[in-house]
Every structure is written in structure tokens, then in C-alpha cells.
N, C-alpha and C positions, 0 to 999 in steps of 0.2 A: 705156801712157799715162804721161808723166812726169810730175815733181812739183807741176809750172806748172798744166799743163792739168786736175790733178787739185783742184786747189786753184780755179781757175776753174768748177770740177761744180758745181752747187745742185743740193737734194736737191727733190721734188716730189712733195707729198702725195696723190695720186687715190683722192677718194669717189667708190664706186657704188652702185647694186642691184647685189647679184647672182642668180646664177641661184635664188636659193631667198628672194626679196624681202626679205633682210635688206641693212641698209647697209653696204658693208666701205669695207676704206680699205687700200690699197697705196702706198708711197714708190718712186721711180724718181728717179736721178742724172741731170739732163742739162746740157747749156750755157746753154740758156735753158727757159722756159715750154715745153711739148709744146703742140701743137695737140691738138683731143678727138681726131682720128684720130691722133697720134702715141700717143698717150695709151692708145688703143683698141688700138692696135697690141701695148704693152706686156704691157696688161692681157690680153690676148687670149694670149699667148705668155709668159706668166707661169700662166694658168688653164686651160689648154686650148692646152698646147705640143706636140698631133698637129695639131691646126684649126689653128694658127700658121702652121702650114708647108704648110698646103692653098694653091694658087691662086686668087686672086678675078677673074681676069680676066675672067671673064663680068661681074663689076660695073663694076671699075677704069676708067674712061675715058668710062663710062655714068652711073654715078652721083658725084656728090658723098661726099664720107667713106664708103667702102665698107664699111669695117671697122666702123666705127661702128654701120651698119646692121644688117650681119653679126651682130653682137652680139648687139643688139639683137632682132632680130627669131629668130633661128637657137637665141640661149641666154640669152632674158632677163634681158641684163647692160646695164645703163644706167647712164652717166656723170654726175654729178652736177656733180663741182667736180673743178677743179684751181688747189691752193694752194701757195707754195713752203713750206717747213719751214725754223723759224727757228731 
């Protein structure tokens, strides 16, 4: 990544639950704002970088935010906000 496009990154602060119902907070670099499933994605392979790399396709195409879901329901981690960092 060069110097341009690095300068272009905004950092992005993601509150959650996590899996032990305390609220955390993760930063992630992107171009724009993440959607909650970009976000989910992140957080998911940032916390749990063996599940990362599992396949959702039994969800993908079925459900709306898969990961999201996934999360949620799999290792009660839930999304709160995503803010950029100033």
C-alpha cells in the first residue's frame, strides 16, 4: 500500500459485547465506514481467527449479514457502534 492510499485509511472504532458480556472496543483501518457485516467480519477474525476461516455458506445467500448472525448467536458477540476515530 503506498503513501497516498495510506493516507486516505480512516481508523474505525467497533464497540461490542463480547463473548463474556463485558463491552470491548476494537479499531480497524478502512477507506470508508465498514458495514456491521464488514465490521463483523473483522471482529470475528481478529477474536476467533480459526472460525474466520470456517465457511458460512450454508448461511451466505440465505441470510442477510451472516457473520453478523454467526457472532451472535455461535459466541455471543454483538455490535454495538461503529465510530471513526478522530
Amino acid at each position: 500500500m503506498g503513501f497516498i492510499e495510506e493516507a486516505l485509511m480512516q481508523k474505525w472504532q467497533v464497540t461490542f459485547v463480547d463473548d463474556h458480556g463485558d463491552q470491548s472496543v476494537e479499531q480497524f483501518t478502512c477507506k470508508q465506514q465498514p458495514s456491521l457485516e464488514e465490521a463483523a467480519q473483522m471482529i470475528r477474525a481478529k477474536l476467533l481467527p480459526i472460525a474466520a476461516k470456517l465457511d458460512l455458506n450454508d448461511l451466505e445467500g440465505r441470510t442477510d449479514e451472516p457473520t453478523v448472525k454467526n457472532l451472535k448467536n455461535q459466541n455471543s458477540i454483538q455490535i454495538l457502534d461503529i465510530t471513526p476515530v478522530s
